[in-house]
N, C-alpha and C positions, 0 to 999 in steps of 0.2 A: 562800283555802281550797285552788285546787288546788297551790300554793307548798307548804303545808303537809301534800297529801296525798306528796306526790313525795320528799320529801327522806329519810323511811325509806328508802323504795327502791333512791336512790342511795347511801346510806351501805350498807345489807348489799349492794351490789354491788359499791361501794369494798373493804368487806371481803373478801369473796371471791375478788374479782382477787390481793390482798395475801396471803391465804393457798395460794393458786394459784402465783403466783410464789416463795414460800419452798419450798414441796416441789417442782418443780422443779428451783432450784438443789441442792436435799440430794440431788437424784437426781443428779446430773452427780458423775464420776469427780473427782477431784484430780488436779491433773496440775503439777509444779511447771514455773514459769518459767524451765523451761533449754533454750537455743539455741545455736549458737557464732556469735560473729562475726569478721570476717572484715579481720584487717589488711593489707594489701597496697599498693607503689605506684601511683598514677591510671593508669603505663601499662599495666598488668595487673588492675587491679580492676575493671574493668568486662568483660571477657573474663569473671575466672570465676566475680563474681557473677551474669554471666546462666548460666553454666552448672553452676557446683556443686550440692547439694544447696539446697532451701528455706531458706535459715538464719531464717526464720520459723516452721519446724515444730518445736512442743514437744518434747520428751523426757520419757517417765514419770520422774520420780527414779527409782523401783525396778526399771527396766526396761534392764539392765547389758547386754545382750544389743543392744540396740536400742544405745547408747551407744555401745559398743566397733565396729560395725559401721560409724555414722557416721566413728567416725573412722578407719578403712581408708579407709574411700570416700573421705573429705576429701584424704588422704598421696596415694592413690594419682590422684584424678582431675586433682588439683592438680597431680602432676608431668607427667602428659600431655596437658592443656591446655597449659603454659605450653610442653611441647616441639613445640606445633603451631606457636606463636609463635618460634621459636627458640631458646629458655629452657633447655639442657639440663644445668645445675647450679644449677639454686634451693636454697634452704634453706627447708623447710618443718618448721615445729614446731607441737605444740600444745595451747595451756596448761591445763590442768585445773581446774578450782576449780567453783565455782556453776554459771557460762556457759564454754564452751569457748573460748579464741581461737585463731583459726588464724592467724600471722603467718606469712607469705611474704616471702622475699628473692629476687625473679627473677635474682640473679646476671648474669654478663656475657651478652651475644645472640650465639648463634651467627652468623658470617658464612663465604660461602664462603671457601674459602684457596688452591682447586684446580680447576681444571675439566679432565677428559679428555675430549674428543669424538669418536668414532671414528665412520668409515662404511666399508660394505661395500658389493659390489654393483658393479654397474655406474656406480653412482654416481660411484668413483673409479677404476674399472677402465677407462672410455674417458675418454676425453682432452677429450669436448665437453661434457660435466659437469663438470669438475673447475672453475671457476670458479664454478660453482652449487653445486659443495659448499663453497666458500671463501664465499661467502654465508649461505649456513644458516647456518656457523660462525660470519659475524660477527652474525648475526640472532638468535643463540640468548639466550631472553630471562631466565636466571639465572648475572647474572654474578659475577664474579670481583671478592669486598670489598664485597657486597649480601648483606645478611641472610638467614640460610636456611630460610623455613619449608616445611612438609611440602605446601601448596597452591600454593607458587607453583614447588617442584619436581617435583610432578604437573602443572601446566599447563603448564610450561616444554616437559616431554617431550612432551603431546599437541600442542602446538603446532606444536614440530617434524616429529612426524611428520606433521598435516595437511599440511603445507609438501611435506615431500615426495612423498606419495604422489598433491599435487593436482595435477601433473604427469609423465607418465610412469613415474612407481615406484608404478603400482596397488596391490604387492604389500609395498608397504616395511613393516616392523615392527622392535622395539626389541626385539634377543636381551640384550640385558647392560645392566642398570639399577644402581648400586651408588651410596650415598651414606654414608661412612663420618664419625659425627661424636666429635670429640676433644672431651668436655666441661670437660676442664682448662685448654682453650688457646681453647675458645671456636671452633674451627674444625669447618668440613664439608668434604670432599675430597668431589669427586664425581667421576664414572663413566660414561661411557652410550658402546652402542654403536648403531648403527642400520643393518641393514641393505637397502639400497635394494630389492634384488631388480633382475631384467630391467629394462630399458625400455619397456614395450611400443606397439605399434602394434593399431589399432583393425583387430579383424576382422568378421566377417559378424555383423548381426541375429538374435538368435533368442527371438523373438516368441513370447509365451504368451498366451491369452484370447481370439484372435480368430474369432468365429462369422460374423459378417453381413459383414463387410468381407474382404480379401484383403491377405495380406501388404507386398502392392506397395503400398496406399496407405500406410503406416508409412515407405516409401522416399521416398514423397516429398516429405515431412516432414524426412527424414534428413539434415542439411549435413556429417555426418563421412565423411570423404575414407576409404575402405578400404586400411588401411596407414598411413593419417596417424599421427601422434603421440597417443599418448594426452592426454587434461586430463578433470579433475571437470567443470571449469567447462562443458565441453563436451556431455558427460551429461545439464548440469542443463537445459542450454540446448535441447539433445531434447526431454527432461522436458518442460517449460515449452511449447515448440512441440504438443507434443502434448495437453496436457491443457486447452490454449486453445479445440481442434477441437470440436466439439458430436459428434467419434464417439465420446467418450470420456468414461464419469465417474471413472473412475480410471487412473493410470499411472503405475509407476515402473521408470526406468531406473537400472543399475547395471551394472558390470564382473564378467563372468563365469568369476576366476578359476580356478573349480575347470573351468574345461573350455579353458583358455589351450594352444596347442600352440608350446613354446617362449616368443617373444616378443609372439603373435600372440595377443590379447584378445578375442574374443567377446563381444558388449552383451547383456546380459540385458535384458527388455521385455515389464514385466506387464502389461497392459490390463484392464479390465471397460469392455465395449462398452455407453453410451449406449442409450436408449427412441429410435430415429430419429425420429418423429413425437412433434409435441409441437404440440396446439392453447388456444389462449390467449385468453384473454375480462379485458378491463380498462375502469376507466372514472376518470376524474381529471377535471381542472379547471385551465386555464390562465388569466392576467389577457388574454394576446393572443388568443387565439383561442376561448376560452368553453368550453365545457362539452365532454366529448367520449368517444369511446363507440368500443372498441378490440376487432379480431378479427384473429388471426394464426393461421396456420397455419406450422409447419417439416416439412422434412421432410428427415433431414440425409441420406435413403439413395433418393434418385428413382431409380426402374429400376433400384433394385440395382446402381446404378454408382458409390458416393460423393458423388451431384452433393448439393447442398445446396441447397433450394426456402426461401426467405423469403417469406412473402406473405403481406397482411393488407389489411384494411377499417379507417378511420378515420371515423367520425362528429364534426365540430366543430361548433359552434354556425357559425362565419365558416367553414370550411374544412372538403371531403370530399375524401377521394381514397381509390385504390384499385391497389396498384402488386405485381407477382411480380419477385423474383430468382433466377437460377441460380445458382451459382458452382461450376466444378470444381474440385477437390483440387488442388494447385500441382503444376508442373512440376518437373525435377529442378532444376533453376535457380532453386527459389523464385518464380517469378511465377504469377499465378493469375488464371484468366479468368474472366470472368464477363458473361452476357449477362439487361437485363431490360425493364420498361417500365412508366409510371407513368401515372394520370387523375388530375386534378386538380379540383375548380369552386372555387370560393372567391368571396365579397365583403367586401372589407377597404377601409376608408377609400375610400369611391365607388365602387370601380375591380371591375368583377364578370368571372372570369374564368376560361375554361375550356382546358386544355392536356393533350395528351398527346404519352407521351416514349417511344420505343423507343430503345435504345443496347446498345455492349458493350463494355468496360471492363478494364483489364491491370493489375495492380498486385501491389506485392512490400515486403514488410516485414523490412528490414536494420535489426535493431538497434532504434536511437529513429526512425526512419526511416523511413516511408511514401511510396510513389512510386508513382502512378496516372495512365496513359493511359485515356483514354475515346474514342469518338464519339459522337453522339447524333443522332437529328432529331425534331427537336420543333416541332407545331406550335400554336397559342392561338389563341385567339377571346376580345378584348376587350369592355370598355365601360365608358366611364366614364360616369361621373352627368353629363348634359348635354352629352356628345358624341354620334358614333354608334361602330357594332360595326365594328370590327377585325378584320383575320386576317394570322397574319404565321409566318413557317414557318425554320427552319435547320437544317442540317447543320452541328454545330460538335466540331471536333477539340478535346478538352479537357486538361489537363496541371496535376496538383497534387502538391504536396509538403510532407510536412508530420514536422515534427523535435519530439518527446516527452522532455524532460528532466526528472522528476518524482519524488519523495520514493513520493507517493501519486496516481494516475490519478485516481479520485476523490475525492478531499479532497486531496488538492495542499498541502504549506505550504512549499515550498521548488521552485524549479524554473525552467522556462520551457516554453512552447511556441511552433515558429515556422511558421505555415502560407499557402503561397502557391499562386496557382492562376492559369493561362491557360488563355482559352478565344476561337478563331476561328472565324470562318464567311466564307464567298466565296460572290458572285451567280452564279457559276459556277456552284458545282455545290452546288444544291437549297435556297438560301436567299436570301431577299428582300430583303437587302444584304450590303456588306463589313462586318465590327466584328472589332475584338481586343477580350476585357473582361480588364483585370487586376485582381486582388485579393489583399491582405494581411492577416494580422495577426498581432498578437506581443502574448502575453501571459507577464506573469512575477511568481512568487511568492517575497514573502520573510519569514521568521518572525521577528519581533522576541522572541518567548521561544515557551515549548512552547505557550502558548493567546491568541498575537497573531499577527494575519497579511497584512503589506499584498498585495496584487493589483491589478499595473495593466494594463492593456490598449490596444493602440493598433489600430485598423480602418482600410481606407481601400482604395479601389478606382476604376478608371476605365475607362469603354468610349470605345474608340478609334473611332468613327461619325462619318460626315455630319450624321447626326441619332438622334433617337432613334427615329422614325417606324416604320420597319420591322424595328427590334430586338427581339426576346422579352422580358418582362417577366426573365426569368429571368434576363437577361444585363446587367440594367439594375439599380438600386441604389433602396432605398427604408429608411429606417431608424423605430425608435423602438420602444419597450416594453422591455418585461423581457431582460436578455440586452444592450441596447445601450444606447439614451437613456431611462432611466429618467422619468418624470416626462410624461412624452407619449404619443398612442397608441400602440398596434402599425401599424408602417408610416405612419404619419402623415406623417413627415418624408421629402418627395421632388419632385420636380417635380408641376407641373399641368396639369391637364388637365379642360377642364368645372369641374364643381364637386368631383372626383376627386384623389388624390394618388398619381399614377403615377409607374415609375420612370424617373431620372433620370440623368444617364450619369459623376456623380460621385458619392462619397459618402466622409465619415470622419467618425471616431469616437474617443470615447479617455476612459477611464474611474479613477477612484481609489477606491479601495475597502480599509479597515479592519475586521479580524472579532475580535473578541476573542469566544472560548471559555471558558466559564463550567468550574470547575475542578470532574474529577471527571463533568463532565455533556455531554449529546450537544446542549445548546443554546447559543447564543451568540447576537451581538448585531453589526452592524455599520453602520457609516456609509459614505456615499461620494458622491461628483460624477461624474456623468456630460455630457460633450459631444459633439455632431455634430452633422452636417446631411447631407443628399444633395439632389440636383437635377440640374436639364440644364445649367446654368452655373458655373462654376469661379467668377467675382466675385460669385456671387449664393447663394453657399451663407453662413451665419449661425450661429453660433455657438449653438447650442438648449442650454442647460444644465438640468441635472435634478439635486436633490440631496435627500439623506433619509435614514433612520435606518430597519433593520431587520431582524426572527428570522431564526434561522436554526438546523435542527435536521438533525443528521447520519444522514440516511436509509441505507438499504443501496444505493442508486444515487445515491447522493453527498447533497451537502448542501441539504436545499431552505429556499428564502429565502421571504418575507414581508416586501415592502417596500413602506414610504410615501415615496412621491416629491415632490417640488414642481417643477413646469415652469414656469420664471421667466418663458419667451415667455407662456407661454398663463398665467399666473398661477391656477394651478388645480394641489390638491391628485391625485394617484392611488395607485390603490395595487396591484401587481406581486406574483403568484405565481409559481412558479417555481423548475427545477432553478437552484443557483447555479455550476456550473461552466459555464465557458464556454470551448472549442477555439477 
């Protein structure tokens, strides 16, 4: 019965749709099926089917206006596409009937037949240029029996002029461009002159935006010699030195021809000066160290001198400390002092331990190049599980270097880095024994495509001691967790002591590691082997291997990992959070 109630229904609804659809169609315009298409060779038809008109959009039949229009556009777009290609006698027809066709015959390709290059200026006017202009000339990148299109003889000219003007010719521009083409003969004759302008040499700073700071700290940032030679690269290289500073959220440096006296260049130098004070409240999660709870204070303008205050509170679950830095504005020589000191407690694998450090510190960044002298004296108060408390104290002269070769700082896919460091102390003077500690490592990246990436890493370090008894933890070697032997604790791997695993006066490391990057996306996946050990004995160190599979998602302070480990000694799963770069 309700089968039977239903089926009128659906029939006068059937109907209605079906009378719905018919007056609709009789309301739509007629528009007849005419389009042109478009005959051309494969080397030109895809050029200017993407850029002709639709040859999918209709044409009224009655609409002659509309018709005749298309085909102007068709003759005329047609010849000026195909002369961007170098095409500058096609034969273009086209045929009338039902459907238009446009047949194209791109004729012979223009190639150059001629090149003149002229310079002016000083360029060719002194005699220590003149081989650097015989260069440009053999550099210049449209030559002589290469095809001439209209984009690669506008890149051609800018090219050259960056060439010249990125050194010493600030001023260089192109008076006479001339590219004459013979469509008969299939040729282009071309033309250019360039005039170099002066040479110039770098004159005085003149600084715009500065409120809080004084001119002279921009000096001494400055490495351009007054009088030196001009270069961009030198500018940029200001630039870059400046905009690194925390006085600065903006800066750009540029050459101030309009105020040049003669040869003598003037640097322009924009600034917007930096909030000095900047207080910071964070809180995160490490697999080594637990949970942990962040308070920092900067303050890049202390007494109104430039000086730069770094200072913060760290809460960890295993680890607190609490440490200030100064640092002054570098010297005219690039070096930069800096005096600070640190508190420490910690309890990490048995060993529960409290130190603090006063030191002041010299260091100079040339290039990929980092170079730091320190002193330090630091003293700790030990204990391990089952021993008793310790105290042990040094004065140790410190010396580290360390060389940056990288694609990317933080995401790294091509690269190396090589960092080494010494550190001594004498019973003499203010420490509880003799020890040299040396330390290494070398890590290097290589990209097997745009979203694969090996990274290997080698560690390794030794303190030169009687014993390890009266040496600072600091200066002593303990390894394992996130960042080294995956698959073990943090610090786990080191000599012993009690029931403790203190450090020990050797230690190395060395890691393989695969990331493939998921395409299009900030997440990726990787595997790898981790080995080392550390301890007080050179025969007694053992091979700890860690290996596992794990995320990895490309944060704004690089890439953080999420790994599951296996430590084959301790046959026990872990699993590792963690920034994934490692210096």
């Amino acid at each position: 019965m309700i089968w039977a109630r239903a089926c009128p229904i659906y029939a006068m609804s059937a109907l209605k749709l079906f009378v719905a659809t018919v007056m609709c169609l009789a309301c739509l315009p007629v528009q007849a099926a005419e389009n042109y298409r478009l005959q051309a060779p494969d080397e030109v038809y895809a050029l200017l089917h993407t850029y002709l008109p639709d040859a999918g959009q209709p044409i009224a039949a009655d609409d002659e206006i509309a018709r005749l229009g298309l085909v102007r556009r068709l003759r005329e777009q047609t010849r000026d596409l195909l002369a961007t290609e170098g095409y500058f006698s096609p034969q273009v027809s086209l045929d009338t009937g039902d459907v238009l066709t446009l047949n194209v015959v791109p004729g012979p390709r223009t190639k150059v037949s001629s090149l003149e290059l002229n310079f002016a200026g000083d360029l060719v006017t002194q005699e220590v240029f003149k081989a650097e202009a015989e260069s440009f000339r053999a550099d210049w990148a449209l030559k002589v029996g290469e095809v001439f299109r209209d984009r690669d003889w506008a890149q051609a000219k800018e090219r050259l002029l960056q060439q010249v003007a990125a050194r010493h010719f600030a001023g260089a521009r192109i008076v006479e461009s001339q590219a004459d083409i013979d469509p008969e003969r299939a040729e282009a004759h071309l033309r250019l002159t360039l005039d170099s302008g002066p040479a110039y040499r770098f004159g005085e700073l003149n600084v715009e935006g500065l409120h809080d700071y004084s001119p002279e700290l921009l000096e001494r940032y400055n490495l351009l010699q007054r009088g030196g030679d001009y270069s961009l690269e030198s500018l940029q290289t200001l630039q870059a030195a400046l905009q690194t500073t925390p006085y600065f959220s903006y800066v750009e440096v540029s050459a101030d021809l309009a105020q040049a006296k003669g040869n003598v260049l003037p640097i322009k130098v924009l600034v917007q000066e930096a909030k000095p004070k900047r207080f910071t409240v964070g809180v995160g999660y490490s697999s080594n160290t637990g949970a942990k709870f962040d308070l920092g204070l900067r303050d890049a303008n202390l007494l109104g001198r430039a000086w730069l205050l770094n200072s913060g509170l760290r809460l960890e679950t295993k680890q607190q400390s609490a440490f200030a830095d100064i640092f002054l504005p570098p010297d005219t020589g690039g070096w930069r002092n800096s005096v600070g000191g640190i508190a420490e407690a910690s309890y990490i694998s048995g060993l529960r331990l409290r130190r603090q450090t006063v030191g002041v510190a010299r260091s100079i960044q040339l290039g990929d190049i980092n170079t730091r002298f320190g002193l330090s004296l630091q003293g700790e108060t030990t204990q391990a599980d089952g021993a008793e408390r310790s105290h042990k104290q040094a004065l140790a002269l410190d010396w580290q270097w360390t060389r940056r070769k990288l694609d990317n700082p933080l995401d790294p896919h091509r690269g190396n880095s090589v960092s080494l460091r010494l550190s001594a102390a004498s019973r003499y003077l203010l420490s509880d024994t003799d020890f040299v500690r040396t330390w290494s490592r070398l890590a290097y990246w290589y990209p097997f495509s745009s979203q694969d990436v090996l990274g290997l890493r080698l560690e390794g370090g030794y303190t030169v001691a009687k014993s390890r008894t009266n040496v600072p933890q600091d200066f002593l070697f303990r390894t394992g967790g996130a960042q080294s032997v995956r698959g073990y604790n943090y610090l786990s791997l080191g000599a012993h002591e009690g029931s403790a695993v203190v450090g020990g006066r050797y230690m190395g490391t060395s890691s393989v590691e695969y990331t493939h990057w998921l395409s299009a996306s900030p997440w990726g996946v990787a595997g790898f082997v981790d080995v080392g050990d550390a301890g007080d004995q050179l025969n007694a160190l053992r091979a700890h291997v860690g290996s596992g599979l794990g995320g990895r998602w490309r944060s704004p302070a690089g890439p953080l990992a999420l790994d599951l480990a296996y430590g084959w000694q301790e046959r026990r799963w872990r699993i590792h959070l963690s920034v994934a770069l490692v210096f």
